[in-house]
C-alpha positions in Angstrom: -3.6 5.7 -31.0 -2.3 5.5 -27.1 0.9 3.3 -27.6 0.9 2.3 -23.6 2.2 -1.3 -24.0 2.3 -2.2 -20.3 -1.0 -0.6 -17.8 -0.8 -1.5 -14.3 -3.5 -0.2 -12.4 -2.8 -1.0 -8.7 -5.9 -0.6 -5.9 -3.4 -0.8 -2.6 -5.5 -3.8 -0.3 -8.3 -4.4 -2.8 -10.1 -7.7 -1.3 -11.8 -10.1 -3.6 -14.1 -11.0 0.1 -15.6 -8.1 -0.8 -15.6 -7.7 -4.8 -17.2 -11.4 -5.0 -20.2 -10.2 -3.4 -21.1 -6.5 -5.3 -20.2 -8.8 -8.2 -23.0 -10.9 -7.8 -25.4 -8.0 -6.6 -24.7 -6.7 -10.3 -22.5 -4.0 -9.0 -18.7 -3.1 -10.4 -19.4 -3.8 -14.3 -15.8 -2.7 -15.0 -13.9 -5.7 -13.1 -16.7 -7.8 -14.0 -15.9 -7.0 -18.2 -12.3 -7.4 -17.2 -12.3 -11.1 -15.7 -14.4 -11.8 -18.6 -11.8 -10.7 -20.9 -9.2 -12.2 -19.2 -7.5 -14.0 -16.2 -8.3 -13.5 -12.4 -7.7 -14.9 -9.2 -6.2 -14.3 -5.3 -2.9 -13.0 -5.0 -1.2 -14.7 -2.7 1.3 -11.6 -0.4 4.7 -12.4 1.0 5.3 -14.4 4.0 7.1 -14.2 7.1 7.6 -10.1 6.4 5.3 -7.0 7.5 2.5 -6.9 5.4 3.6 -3.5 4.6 3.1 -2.0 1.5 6.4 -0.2 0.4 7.9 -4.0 0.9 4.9 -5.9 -1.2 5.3 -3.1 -3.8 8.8 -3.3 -4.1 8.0 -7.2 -4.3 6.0 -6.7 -7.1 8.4 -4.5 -9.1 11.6 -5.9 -8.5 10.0 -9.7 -8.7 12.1 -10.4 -5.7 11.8 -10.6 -1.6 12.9 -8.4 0.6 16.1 -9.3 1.3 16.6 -9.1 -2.5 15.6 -5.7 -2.9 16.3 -3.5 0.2 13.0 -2.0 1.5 11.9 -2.6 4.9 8.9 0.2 6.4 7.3 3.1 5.1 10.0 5.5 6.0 12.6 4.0 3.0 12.7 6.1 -0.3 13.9 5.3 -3.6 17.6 5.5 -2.7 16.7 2.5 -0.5 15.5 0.1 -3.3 19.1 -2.3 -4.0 17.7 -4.0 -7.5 16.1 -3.3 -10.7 12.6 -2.7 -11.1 10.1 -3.1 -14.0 10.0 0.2 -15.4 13.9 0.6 -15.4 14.1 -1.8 -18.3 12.1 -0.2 -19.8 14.1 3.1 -19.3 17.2 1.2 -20.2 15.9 0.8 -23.7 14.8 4.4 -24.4 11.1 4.1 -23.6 8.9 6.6 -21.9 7.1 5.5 -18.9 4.5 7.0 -16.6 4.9 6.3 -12.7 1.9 8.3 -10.9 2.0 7.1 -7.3 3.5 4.1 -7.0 5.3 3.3 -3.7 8.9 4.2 -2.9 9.9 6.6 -6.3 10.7 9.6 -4.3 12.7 11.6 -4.5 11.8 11.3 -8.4 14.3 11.7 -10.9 14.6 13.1 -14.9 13.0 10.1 -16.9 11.7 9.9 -20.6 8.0 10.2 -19.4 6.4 11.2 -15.7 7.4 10.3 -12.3 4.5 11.6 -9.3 6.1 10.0 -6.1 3.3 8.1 -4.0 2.1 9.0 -0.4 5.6 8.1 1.2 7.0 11.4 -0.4 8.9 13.4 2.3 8.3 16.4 -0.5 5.7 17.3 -3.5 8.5 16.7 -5.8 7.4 15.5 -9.3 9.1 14.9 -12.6 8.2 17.6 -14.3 7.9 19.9 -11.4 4.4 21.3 -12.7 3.1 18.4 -11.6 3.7 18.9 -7.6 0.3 20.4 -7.5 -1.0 16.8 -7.3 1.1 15.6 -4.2 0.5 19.2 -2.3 -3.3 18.5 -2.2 -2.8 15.1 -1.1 -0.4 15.7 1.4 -2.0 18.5 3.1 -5.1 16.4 2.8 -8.2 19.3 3.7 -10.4 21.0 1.5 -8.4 24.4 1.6 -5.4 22.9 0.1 -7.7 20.6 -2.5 -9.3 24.3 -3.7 -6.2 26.0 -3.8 -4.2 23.6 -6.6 -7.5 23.5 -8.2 -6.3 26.0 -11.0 -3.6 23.9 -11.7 -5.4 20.4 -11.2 -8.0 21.8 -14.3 -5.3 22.8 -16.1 -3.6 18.9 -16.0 -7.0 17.7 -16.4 -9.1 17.7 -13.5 -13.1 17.3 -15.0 -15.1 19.8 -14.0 -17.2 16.8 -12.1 -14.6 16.2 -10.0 -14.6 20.1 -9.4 -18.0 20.3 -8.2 -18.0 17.9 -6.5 -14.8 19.0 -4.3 -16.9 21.8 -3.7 -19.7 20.4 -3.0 -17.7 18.5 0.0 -16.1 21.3 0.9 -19.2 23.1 1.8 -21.0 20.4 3.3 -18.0 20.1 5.5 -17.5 23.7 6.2 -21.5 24.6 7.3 -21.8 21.0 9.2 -21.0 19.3 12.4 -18.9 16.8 10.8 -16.9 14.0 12.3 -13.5 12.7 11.2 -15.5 9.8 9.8 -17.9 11.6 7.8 -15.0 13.4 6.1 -12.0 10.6 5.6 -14.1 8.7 2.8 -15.3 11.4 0.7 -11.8 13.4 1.0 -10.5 10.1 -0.4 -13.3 9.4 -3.4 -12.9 13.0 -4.5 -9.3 12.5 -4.6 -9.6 9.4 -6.2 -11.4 11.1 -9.1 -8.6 14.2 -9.4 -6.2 11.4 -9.6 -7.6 9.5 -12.4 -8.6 12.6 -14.5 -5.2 13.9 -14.0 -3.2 10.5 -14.9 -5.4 10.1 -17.9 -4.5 13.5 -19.4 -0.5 12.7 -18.7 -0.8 9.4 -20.6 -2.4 11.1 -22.9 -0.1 13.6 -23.3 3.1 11.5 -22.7 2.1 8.1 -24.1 4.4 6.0 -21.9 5.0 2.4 -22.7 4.7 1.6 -19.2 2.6 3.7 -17.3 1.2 2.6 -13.5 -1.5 4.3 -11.9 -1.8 3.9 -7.9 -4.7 4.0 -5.4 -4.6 3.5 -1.4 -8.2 4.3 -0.9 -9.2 0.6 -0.7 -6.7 0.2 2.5 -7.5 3.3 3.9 -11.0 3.2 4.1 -10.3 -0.8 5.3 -8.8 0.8 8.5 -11.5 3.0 9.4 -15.1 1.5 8.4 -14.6 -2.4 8.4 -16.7 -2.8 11.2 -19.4 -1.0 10.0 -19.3 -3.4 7.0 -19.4 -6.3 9.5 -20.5 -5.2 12.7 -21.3 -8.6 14.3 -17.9 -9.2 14.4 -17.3 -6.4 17.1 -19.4 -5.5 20.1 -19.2 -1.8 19.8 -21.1 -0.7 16.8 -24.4 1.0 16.8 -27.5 0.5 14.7 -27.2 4.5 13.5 -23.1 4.0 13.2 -24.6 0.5 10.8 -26.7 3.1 8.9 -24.8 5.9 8.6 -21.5 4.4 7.7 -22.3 1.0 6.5 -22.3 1.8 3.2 -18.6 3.5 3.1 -17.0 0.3 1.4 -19.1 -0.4 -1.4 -19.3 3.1 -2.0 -15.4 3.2 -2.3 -15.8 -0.1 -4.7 -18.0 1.8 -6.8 -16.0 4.3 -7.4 -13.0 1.6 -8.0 -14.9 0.7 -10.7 -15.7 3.7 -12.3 -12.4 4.3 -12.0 -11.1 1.2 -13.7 -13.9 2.3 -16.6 -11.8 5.1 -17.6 -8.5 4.2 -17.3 -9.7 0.8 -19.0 -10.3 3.1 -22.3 -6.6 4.4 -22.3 -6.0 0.6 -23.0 -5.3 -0.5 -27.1 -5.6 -3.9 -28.6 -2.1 -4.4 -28.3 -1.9 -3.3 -24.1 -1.6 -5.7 -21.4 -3.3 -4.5 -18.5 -2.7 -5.5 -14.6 -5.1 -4.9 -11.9 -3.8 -6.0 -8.2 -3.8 -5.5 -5.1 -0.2 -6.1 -2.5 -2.7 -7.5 0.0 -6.4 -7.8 1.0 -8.3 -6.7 3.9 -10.3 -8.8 6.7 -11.7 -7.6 9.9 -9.3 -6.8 12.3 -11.1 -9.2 15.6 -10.3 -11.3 18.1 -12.9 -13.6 19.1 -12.2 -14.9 22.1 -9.5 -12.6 24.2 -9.4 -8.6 24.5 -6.9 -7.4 21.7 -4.2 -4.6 22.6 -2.3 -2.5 20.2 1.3 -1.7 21.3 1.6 2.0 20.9 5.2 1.9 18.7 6.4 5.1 19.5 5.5 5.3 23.2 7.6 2.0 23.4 10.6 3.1 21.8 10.7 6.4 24.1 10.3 4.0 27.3 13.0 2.0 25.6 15.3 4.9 25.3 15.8 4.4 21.5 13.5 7.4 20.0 16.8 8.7 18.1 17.9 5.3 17.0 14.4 3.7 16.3 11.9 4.1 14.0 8.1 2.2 15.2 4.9 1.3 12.7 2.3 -1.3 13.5 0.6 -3.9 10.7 -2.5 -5.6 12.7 -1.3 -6.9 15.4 2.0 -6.3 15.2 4.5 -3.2 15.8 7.3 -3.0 14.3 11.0 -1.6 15.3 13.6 -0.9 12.8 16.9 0.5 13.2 16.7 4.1 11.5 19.7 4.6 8.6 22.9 5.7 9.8 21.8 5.1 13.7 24.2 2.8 15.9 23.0 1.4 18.9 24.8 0.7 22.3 23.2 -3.2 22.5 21.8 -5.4 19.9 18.3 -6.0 18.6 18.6 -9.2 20.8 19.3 -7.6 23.9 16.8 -4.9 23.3 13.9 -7.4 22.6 15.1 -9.4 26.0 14.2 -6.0 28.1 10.9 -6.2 26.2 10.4 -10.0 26.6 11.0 -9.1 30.5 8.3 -6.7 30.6 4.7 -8.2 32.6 1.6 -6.7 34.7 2.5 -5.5 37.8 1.2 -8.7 39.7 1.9 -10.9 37.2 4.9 -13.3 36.4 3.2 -14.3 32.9 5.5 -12.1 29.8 3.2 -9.6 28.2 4.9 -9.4 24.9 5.6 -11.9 22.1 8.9 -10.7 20.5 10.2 -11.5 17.0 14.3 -10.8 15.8 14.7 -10.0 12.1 18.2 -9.9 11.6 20.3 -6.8 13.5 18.1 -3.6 12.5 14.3 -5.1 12.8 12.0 -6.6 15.9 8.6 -7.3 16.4 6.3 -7.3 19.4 2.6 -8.5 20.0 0.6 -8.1 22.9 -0.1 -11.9 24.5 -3.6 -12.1 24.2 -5.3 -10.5 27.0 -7.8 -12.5 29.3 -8.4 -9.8 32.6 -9.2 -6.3 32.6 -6.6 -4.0 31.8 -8.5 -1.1 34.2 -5.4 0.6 36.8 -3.2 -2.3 35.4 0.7 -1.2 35.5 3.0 -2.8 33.2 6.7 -3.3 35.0 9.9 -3.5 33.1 12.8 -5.7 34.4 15.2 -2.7 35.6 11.8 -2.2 37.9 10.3 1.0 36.2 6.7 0.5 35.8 4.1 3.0 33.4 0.2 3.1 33.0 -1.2 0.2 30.4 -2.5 2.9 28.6 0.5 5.1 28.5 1.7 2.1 26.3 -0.8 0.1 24.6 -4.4 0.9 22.8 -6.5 -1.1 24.8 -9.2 -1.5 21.9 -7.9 -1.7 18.0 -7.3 1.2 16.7 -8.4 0.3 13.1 -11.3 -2.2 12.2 -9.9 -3.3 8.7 -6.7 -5.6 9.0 -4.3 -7.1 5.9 -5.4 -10.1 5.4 -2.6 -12.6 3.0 -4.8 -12.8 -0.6 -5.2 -9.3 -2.6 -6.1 -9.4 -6.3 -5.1 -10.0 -9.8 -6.5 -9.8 -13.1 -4.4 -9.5 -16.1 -5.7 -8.9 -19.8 -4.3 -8.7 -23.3 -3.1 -10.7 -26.6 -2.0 -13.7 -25.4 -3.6 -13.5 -22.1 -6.7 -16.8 -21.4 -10.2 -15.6 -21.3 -12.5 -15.7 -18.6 -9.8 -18.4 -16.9 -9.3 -18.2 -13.1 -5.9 -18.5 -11.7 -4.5 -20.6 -8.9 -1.6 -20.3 -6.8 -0.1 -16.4 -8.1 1.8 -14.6 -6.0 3.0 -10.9 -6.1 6.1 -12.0 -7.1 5.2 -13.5 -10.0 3.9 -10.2 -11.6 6.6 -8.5 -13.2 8.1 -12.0 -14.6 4.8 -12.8 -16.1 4.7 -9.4 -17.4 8.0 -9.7 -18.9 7.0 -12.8 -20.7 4.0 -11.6 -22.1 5.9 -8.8 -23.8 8.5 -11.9 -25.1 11.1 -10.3 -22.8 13.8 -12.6 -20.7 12.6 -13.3 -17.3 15.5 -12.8 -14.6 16.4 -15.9 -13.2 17.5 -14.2 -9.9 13.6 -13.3 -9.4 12.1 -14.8 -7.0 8.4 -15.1 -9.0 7.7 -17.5 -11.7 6.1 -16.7 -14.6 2.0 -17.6 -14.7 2.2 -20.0 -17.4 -1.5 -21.0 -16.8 -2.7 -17.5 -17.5 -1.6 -17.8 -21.2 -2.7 -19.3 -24.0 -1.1 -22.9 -25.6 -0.7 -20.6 -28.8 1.3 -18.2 -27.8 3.7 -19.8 -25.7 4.4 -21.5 -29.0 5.1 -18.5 -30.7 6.6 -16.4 -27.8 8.3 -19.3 -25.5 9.6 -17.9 -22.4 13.4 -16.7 -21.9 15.5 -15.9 -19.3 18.3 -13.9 -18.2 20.9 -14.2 -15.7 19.6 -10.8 -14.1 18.8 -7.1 -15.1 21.0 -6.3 -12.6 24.2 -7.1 -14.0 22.7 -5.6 -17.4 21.7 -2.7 -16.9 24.7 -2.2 -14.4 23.8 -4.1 -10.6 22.9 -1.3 -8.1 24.7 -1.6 -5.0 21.9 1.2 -4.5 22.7 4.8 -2.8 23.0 4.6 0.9 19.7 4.9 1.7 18.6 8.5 2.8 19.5 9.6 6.5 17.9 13.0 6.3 15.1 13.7 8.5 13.5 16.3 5.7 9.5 15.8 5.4 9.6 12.5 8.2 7.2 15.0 10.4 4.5 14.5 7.4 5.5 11.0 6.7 4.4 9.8 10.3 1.3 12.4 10.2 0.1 10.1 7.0 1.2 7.0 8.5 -0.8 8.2 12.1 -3.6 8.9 9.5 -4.1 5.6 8.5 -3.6 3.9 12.1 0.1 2.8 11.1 1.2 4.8 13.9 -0.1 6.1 17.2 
C-alpha cells in the first residue's frame, strides 16, 4: 500500500486554452477522470511580479508573495528562500518526503526521503547522490549524454519503452538533417517519460508522505511552437512549418496525460492529489505595432553593470536585478533614468518603458514600435549611440508567452466532485492543502484556504485551524545569505538562453 498522503503533480505553464479543447476532441482521458473526481478550475498567478517561475513556485510552497519569501529570478537557490515551505512541515514532524524537480531545492540537503533539484541546479547534486544521473542527462540535454546515464536510468527505473524510444530519437537525429525544432520537443517527451518512470520507482521505493513530481515541458514547448498552434496570429508561418510542426502541442498534452495516468496509480484512497500549473501560456502577439525584445544582457554590458547585474526576460519584459553580494556606484533609480534617456537617433520620443522594484530590481519594455527599425541607431544620453540590433530582437524570440490563469485540479476524501472552482490563486494551494490534511493554516500566508472545493461534511468534521506561522514553529528562517558563488551560472544561463529567457 503506497502511504503518499500529499501528491503534487506540477505541469510548469499548463493552459487550460488549450486542455478545454483536446478535452472536448475526446483527447487527455487522464485530466478528464480527474475533474470528474474532483475540483478544477483557473489558477489565478501573482500580480504586479515577473511571471517567473522560481517566484510562482516559491508562491505556491511558502503560501506567501514574494516579498514574504525571498526569491526573485531564476538564478536564486535554496539558500535564497526566507520562509517555510510545505514539505518542511512535514520534515519537522519526522515524515519522509519526495521532492523530484521542483524549483529552487538546490543545492539539496540530507532529508528523510528524496530531494532531485529542478532545472535551476548550478550542479547534478541529488539526495542520495545515486540519483545525479537524472539531472546529468537533463542538463547536458543531447542524446550522447541521455545514452550514457542510461545504465543507471534502468537501474532507478527507466521502462525499457522509454529506452527505445531514446534510441529511436537518437538515430533519427544522428542519420538526418534535423533542425533545432525537430529535436527540442522530442528531447523533451522522451525526457518526460525517464522522468516519470524514474519518480514512480523512488516513491515506490521511499514512500514519502509528500512527494511532488515537476515538469516544464508544457512552457518549453509554449516558447518554441505557439505559432504553429495559432498561426493566424503571426504573419510569418508557413503552410509546411503548419504541417510539420502544428501538431507539437497536443502532442506534448498527450503525453501530459499519459503521464498523469501513471503517476495517478501511485495515488491511495486516502491521497490528496494536486495538479497545477504557476501560470498559463498565450501567444506571444502584438496586433497592431512591431514588437521588440530587449536583449537583457547586451543592455547591462552597454550599461556598464555586467559584474553587478544579472538580466532575464518574461514576454515583453527584461528584467535587471542586482546580483548577491554586488554594490553599485548609483541606484536602481539613477540607472533606469540613463535608460529612460535612451531614443532613436532622430527621435525625441523615449524608447523604453522603465519599472523600479525596490533598490536591487528594474524593468524595461520596448515602447511599441510604429516605423521600421532597418539602420535605426539607438542614442543614449551621455551621446553613445549602438545598432538597434546590437540591443534589441527586432522580431519575438519566442511565440508562446505567460499568460495570468494556469491550472488546478485537486482530488481526495473530502475534496467536491466534478465541482468547478472560482477565484483560486497559487497562493491558496498549500493552505488549502494544509486544511484538507486537518493541519493549522498560517495566518501569515498570504492564500486562503478553497473552502468551496470541500465538502459541507467535512468541514464539519475537520473545521479549519490556524497558526500564528510555521515560521516561528519550526524556528523563523532569517534564511542563509543567499549564494554569491558563481559555480554552474555558465549552465544556468545556457538553460535559461534555451528557453528564450535570455539572449
Amino acid at each position: 500500500m503506497i502511504s503518499t498522503k500529499v501528491l503534487m503533480i506540477l505541469f510548469d505553464g499548463a493552459e487550460w486554452n488549450v486542455i478545454r479543447p483536446l478535452l472536448q476532441a475526446g483527447s487527455l482521458p487522464n485530466f478528464a477522470a480527474l475533474m470528474r473526481a474532483g475540483s478544477y478550475g483557473p489558477l489565478r498567478s501573482l500580480e504586479g511580479v515577473a511571471l517567473a517561475s522560481p517566484i510562482l513556485w516559491t508562491s505556491m510552497a511558502s503560501g506567501k508573495m514574494p516579498a514574504k519569501h525571498g526569491v526573485k529570478d531564476f538564478f536564486d537557490t535554496a539558500q535564497s528562500v526566507q520562509c517555510t515551505r510545505l514539505w518542511e512541515i512535514f520534515e519537522h514532524d519526522g515524515l519522509p518526503i519526495g521532492l523530484f524537480r521542483y524549483l529552487i531545492t538546490w543545492p539539496p540537503r540530507q532529508t528523510k526521503g528524496f530531494i532531485v533539484p529542478d532545472w535551476c541546479a548550478r550542479t547534478p547534486d541529488t539526495y542520495p547522490a545515486e540519483l545525479g544521473f537524472i539531472n546529468r542527462m537533463s542538463q547536458a540535454r543531447d542524446w550522447r549524454s541521455l545514452l550514457r546515464n542510461g545504465a543507471l536510468a534502468a537501474r532507478h527505473g527507466m521502462r525499457l519503452k522509454s529506452a527505445l524510444r531514446a534510441g529511436r530519437e537518437a538515430i533519427r537525429e544522428r542519420i538526418g538533417r534535423r533542425s533545432r525544432l525537430d529535436v527540442y520537443a522530442p528531447q523533451r517527451l522522451v525526457e518526460l517519460a525517464i522522468h516519470t518512470d524514474v519518480f514512480v520507482r523512488l516513491v515506490r521505493r521511499h514512500q514519502p508522505y509528500y512527494a511532488t513530481f515537476y515538469s516544464g515541458l508544457p512552457d518549453a514547448v509554449h516558447h518554441q511552437y505557439w505559432k504553429f498552434m495559432e498561426p493566424e496570429k503571426f504573419n510569418d508561418v508557413s503552410p509546411a512549418e503548419v504541417r510539420r510542426y502544428g501538431p507539437a502541442i497536443p502532442r506534448t498534452y498527450d503525453a501530459i496525460d499519459r503521464a498523469l495516468g501513471r503517476l495517478l496509480r501511485l495515488a491511495g484512497p486516502e491521497t490528496f492529489v494536486v495538479v497545477a500549473s504557476d501560470h498559463g501560456g498565450e501567444a506571444n502577439v502584438l496586433e497592431e505595432y512591431r514588437w521588440a525584445d530587449v536583449r537583457g544582457d547586451d543592455l547591462v554590458r552597454i550599461l556598464g553593470l555586467s559584474r553587478a547585474m544579472s538580466a532575464f526576460r518574461i514576454g515583453s519584459r527584461t528584467y535587471l536585478r542586482l546580483r548577491p553580494a554586488a554594490t553599485l556606484a548609483e541606484t536602481i533609480d539613477e540607472i533606469a533614468e540613463r535608460v529612460r534617456g535612451a531614443t532613436l537617433v532622430g527621435s525625441s520620443a523615449p524608447l523604453f518603458e522603465v519599472e523600479v522594484s525596490g533598490s536591487d530590481e528594474m524593468s524595461v519594455k520596448v515602447v511599441y514600435l510604429k516605423q521600421s527599425m532597418d539602420g535605426a541607431r539607438i542614442q543614449f544620453r551621455d551621446g553613445r549611440t549602438f545598432p538597434a540590433g546590437e540591443l534589441l530582437n527586432l522580431t519575438p524570440t519566442i511565440s508562446g508567452n505567460h499568460s495570468m490563469h494556469g491550472i488546478l485540479l485537486v482530488c481526495g476524501p473530502g475534496v467536491r466532485r466534478n465541482y468547478e472552482i472560482d477565484g483560486a490563486s497559487l497562493l491558496d494551494v498549500t493552505p488549502t492543502v494544509l486544511a484538507l490534511l486537518g493541519r493549522a493554516v498560517g495566518r501569515d500566508m498570504d492564500g486562503h484556504v478553497l473552502i468551496d472545493a470541500m465538502e459541507p461534511e467535512f468541514l464539519r468534521r475537520t473545521p479549519v485551524t490556524y497558526i500564528d506561522s510555521y515560521d516561528e514553529v519550526l524556528g523563523r528562517r532569517e534564511g542563509q545569505p543567499p549564494d554569491d558563488s558563481t559555480v554552474g551560472m555558465d549552465e544556468v544561463q545556457a538553460r535559461l538562453r534555451a528557453l528564450g529567457y535570455i539572449d
